[in-house]
NUMARGU-125990 format. One record per residue: residue number from 1; x, y negated, z of N, C-alpha, C, CB in turn. Coordinates in steps of 0.2 Angstrom, whole numbers, plus 5000, padded with zeros to 4 digits. Glycine has a CB too. Layout:
% NUMARGU-125990
- NUM,X,Y,Z,X,Y,Z,X,Y,Z,X,Y,Z .
...
//
This chain:
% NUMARGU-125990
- 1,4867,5122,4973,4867,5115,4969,4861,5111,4970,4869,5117,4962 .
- 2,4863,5105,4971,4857,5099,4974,4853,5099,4966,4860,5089,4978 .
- 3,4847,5098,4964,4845,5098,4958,4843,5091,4956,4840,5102,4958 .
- 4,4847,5086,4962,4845,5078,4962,4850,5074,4962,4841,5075,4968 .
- 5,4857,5080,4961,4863,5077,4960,4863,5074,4953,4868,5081,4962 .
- 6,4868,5071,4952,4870,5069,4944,4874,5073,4942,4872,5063,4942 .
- 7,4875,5074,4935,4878,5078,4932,4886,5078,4933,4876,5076,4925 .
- 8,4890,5081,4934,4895,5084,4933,4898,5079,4943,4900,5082,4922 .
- 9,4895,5078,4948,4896,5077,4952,4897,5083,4958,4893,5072,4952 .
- 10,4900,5084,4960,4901,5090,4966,4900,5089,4973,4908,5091,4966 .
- 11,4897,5093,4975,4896,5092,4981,4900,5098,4987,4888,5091,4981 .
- 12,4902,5094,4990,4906,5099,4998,4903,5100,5003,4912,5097,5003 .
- 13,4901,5107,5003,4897,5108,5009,4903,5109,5015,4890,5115,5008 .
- 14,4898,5109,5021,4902,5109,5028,4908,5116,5026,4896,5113,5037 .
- 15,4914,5115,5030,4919,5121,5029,4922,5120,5022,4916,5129,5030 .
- 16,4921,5117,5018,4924,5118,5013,4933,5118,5011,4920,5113,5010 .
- 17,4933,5124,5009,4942,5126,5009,4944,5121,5005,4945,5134,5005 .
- 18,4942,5117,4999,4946,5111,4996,4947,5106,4997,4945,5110,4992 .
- 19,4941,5104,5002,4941,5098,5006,4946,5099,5012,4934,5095,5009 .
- 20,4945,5105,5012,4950,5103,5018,4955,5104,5016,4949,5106,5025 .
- 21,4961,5108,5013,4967,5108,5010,4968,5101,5010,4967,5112,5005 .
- 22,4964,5099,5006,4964,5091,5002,4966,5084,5011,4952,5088,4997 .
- 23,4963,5086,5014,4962,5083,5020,4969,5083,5023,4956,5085,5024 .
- 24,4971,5091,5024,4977,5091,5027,4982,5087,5022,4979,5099,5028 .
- 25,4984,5090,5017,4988,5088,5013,4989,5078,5012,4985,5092,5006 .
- 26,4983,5077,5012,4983,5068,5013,4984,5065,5021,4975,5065,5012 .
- 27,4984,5070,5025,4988,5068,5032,4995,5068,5033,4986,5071,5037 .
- 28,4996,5072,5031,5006,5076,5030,5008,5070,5026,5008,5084,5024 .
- 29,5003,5071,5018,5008,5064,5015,5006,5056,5016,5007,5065,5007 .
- 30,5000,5056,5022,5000,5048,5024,5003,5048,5031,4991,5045,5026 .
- 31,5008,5052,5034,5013,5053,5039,5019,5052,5038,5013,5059,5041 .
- 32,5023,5054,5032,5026,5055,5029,5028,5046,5024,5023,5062,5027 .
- 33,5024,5043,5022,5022,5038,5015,5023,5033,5024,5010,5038,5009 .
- 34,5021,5033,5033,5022,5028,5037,5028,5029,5039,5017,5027,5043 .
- 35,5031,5034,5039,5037,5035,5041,5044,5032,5037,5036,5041,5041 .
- 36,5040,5033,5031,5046,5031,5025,5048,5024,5024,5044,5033,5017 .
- 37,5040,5019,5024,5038,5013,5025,5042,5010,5033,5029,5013,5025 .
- 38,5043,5013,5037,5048,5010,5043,5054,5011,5043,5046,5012,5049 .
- 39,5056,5014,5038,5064,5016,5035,5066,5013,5030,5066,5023,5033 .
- 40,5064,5010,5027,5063,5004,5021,5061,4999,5025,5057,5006,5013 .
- 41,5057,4998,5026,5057,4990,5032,5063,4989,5035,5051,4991,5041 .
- 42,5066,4994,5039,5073,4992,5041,5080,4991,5038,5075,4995,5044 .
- 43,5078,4993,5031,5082,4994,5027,5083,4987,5022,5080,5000,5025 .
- 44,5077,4985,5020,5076,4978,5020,5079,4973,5026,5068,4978,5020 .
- 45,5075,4973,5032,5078,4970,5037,5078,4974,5044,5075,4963,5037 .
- 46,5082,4975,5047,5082,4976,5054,5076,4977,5057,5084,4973,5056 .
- 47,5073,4970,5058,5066,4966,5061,5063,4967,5061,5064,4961,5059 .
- 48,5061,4968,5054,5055,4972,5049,5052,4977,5052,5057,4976,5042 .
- 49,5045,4973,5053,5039,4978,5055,5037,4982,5047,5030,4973,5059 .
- 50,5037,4989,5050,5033,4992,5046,5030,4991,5041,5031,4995,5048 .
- 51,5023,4988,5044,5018,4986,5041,5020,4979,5036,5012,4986,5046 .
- 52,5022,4976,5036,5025,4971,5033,5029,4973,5027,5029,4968,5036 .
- 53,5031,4979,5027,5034,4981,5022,5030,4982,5014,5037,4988,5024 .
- 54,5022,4983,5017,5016,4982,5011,5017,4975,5010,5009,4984,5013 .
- 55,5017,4971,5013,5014,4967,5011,5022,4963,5006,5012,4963,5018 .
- 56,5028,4964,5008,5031,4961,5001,5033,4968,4996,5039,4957,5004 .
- 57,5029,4973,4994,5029,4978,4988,5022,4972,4983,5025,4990,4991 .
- 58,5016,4970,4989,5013,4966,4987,5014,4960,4983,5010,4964,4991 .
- 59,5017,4956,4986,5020,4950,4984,5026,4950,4978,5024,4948,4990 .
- 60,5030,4955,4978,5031,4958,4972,5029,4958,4967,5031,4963,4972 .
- 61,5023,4964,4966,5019,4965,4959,5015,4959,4957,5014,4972,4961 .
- 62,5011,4956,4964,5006,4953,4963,5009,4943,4960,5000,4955,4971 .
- 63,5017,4943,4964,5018,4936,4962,5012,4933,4969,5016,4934,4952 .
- 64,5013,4926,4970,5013,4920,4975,5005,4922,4977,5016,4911,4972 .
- 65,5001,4924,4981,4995,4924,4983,4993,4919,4992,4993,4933,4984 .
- 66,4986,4916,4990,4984,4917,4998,4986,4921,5003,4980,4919,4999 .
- 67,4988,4918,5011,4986,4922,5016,4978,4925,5017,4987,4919,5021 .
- 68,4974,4922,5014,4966,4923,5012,4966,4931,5009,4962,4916,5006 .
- 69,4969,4929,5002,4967,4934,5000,4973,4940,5000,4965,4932,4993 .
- 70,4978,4940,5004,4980,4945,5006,4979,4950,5010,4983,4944,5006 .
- 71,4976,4948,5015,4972,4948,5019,4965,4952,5018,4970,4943,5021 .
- 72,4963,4950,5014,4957,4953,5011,4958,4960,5005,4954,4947,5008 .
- 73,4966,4959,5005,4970,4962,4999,4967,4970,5005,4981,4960,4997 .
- 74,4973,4970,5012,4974,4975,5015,4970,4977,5021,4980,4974,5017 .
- 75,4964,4973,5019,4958,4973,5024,4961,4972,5032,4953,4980,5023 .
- 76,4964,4966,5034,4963,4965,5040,4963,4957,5040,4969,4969,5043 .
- 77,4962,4957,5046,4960,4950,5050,4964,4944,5047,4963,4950,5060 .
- 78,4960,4937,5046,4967,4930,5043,4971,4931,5050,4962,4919,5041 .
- 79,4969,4933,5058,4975,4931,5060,4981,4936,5062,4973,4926,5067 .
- 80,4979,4945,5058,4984,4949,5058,4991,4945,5053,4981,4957,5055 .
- 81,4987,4945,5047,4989,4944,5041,4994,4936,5043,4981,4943,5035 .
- 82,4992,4932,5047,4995,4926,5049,5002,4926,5054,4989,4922,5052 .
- 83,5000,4931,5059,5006,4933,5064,5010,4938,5058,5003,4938,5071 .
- 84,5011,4942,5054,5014,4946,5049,5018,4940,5046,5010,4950,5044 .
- 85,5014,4936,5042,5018,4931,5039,5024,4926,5041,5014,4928,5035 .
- 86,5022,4925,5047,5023,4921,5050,5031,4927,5055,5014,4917,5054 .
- 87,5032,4933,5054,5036,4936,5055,5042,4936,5050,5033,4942,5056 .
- 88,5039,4937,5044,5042,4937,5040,5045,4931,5035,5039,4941,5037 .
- 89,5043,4924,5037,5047,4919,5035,5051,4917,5041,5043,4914,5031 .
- 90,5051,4917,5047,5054,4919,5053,5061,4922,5049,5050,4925,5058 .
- 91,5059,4930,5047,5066,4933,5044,5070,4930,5036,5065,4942,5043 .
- 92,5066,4925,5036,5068,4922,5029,5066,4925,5023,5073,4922,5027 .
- 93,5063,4929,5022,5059,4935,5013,5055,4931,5013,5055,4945,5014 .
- 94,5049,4928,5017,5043,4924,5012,5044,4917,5012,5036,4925,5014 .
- 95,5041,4912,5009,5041,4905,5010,5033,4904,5008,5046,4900,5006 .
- 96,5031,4896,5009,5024,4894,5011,5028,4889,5006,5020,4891,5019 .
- 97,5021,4886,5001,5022,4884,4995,5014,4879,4994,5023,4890,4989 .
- 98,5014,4875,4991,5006,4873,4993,5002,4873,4988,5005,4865,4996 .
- 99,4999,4877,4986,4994,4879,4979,4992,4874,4975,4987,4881,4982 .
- 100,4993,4874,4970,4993,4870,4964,4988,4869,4962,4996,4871,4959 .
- 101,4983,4873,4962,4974,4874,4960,4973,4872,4967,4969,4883,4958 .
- 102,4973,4869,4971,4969,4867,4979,4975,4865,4984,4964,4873,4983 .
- 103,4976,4859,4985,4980,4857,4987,4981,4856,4995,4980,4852,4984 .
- 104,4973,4861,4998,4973,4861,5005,4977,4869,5007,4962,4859,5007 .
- 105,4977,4871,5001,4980,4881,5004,4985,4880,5003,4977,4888,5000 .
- 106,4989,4885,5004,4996,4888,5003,4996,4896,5000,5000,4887,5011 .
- 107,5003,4895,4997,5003,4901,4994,5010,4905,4996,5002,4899,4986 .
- 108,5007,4911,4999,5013,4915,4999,5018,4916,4994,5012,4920,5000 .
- 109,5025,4917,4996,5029,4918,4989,5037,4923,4991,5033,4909,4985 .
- 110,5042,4929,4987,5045,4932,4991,5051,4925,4990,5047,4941,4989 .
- 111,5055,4922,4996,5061,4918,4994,5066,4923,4989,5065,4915,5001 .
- 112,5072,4921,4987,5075,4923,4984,5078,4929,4988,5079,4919,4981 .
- 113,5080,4928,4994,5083,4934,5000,5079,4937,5000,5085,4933,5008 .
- 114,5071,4937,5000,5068,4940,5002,5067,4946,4994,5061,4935,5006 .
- 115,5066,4944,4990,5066,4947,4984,5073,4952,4982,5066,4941,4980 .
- 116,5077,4948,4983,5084,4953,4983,5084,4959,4988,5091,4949,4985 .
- 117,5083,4958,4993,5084,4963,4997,5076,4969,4997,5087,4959,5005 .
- 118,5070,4965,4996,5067,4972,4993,5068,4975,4989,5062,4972,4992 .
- 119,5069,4972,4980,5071,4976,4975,5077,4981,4978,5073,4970,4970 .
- 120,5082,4979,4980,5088,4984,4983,5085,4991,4983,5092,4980,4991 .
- 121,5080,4989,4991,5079,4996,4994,5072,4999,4989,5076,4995,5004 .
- 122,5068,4996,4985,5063,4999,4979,5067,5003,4975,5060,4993,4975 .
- 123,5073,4999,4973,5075,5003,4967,5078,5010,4971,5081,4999,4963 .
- 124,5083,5008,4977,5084,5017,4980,5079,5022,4981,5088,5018,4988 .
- 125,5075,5019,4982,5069,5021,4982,5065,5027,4977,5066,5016,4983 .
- 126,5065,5021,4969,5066,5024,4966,5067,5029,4962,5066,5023,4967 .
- 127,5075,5028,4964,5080,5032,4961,5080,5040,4966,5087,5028,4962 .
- 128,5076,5040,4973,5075,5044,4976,5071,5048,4971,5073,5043,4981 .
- 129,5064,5046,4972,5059,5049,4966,5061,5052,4960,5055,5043,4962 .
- 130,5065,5048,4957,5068,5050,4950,5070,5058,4951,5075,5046,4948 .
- 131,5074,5058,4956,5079,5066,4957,5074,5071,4960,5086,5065,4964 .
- 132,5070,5067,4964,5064,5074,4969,5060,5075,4964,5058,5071,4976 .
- 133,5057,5072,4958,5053,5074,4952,5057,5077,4947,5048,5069,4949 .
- 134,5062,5077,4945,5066,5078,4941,5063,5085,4935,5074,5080,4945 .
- 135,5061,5091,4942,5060,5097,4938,5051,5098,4936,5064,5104,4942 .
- 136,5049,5093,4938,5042,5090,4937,5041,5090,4930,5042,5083,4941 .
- 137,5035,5091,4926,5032,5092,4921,5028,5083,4920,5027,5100,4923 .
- 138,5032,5080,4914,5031,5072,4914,5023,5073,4914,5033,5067,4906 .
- 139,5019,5075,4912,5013,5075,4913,5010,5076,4919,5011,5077,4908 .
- 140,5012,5081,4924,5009,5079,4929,5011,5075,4934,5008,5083,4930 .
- 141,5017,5072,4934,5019,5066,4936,5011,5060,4934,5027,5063,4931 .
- 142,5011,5061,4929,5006,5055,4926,5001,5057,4929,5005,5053,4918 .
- 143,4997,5063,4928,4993,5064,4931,4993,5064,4940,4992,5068,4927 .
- 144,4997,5065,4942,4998,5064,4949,4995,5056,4951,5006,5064,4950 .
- 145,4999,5051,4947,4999,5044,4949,4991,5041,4947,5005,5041,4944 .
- 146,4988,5046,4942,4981,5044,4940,4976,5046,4946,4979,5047,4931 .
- 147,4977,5050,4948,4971,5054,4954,4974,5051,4962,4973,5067,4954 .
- 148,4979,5047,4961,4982,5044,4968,4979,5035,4967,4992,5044,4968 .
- 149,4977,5035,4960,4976,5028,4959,4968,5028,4959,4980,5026,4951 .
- 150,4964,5034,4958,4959,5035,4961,4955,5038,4967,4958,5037,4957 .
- 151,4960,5040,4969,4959,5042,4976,4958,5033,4980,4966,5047,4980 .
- 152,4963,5029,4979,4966,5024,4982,4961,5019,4979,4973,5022,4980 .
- 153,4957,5019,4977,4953,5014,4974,4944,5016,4977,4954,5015,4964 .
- 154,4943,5021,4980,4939,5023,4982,4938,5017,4988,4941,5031,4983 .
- 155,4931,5015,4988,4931,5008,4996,4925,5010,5000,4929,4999,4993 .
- 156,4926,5015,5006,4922,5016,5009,4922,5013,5016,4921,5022,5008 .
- 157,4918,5008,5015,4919,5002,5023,4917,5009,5029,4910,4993,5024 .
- 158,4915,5015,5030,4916,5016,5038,4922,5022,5038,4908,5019,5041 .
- 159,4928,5021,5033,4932,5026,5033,4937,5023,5039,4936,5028,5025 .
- 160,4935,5017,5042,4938,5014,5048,4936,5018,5053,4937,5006,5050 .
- 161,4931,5020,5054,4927,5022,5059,4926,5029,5062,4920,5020,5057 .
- 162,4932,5033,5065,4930,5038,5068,4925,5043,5068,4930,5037,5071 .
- 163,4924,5048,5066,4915,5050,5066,4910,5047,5064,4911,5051,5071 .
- 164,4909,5042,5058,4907,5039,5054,4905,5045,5048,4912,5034,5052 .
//
């Protein structure tokens, strides 16, 4: 134990069996979370890139945002974030709206098609969940969702970076 660590923080040394369980276990289920996201993309729309499929779960929860700040949401480029959008009002799900606080931006928004037909595939979605957790213990449901909500909040700028 490091005697310069802080209190109740853990440290992993090299080989560690619970990092690595942990490691595997988050590749299976980040294989599995791109896989499902390009079956609900199509399911939404044909069209539907994958990766777009974040971006209207976004638009969803969050209601009408920037291409700025959505962008910044999913940490990629204003001109990934601009070719995506520019995909998806193409298929009709988003429309450009002109910011009411700054009349020089625009604001993303899901159109009414675009809203209906995600909700559709969210809720089977859903309703999937519901049955696969069924014999699941409510609490660790909740607790599941709390250690995913902190795993996911974790922001470490060289987890892009290979051998970082």
């Amino acid at each position: 134990m490091n005697p310069t660590a802080a209190p109740g923080i853990a440290e992993y040394p090299e080989g560690d069996r619970d990092l690595e369980a942990l490691e595997r276990e988050i590749t299976v289920f980040y294989r599995r979370a791109r896989a499902s996201s390009g079956e609900m993309a199509r399911a939404v729309h044909p069209e539907l890139e994958p990766a777009a499929y974040g971006l209207l779960v976004r638009l969803e929860e969050a209601g009408p945002e920037r291409a700025t700040d959505l962008a910044g949401y999913f940490g990629v480029g204003k001109a990934t974030m601009s070719r995506q959008l520019r995909a998806l009002e193409q298929l009709g799900l988003v429309s450009r709206e002109q910011d009411p606080a700054d009349g020089r931006a625009f604001l993303v928004r899901l159109t009414d098609e675009g809203h209906d037909r995600f909700t559709r595939v969210r809720d089977a979605r859903r309703a999937r969940y519901r049955r696969r957790l069924s014999a699941w213990d409510r609490g660790d449901v909740t607790e599941l969702a709390r250690l995913l909500e902190a795993l996911n909040s974790i922001n470490i700028p060289d987890d892009r970076c290979p051998g970082a």
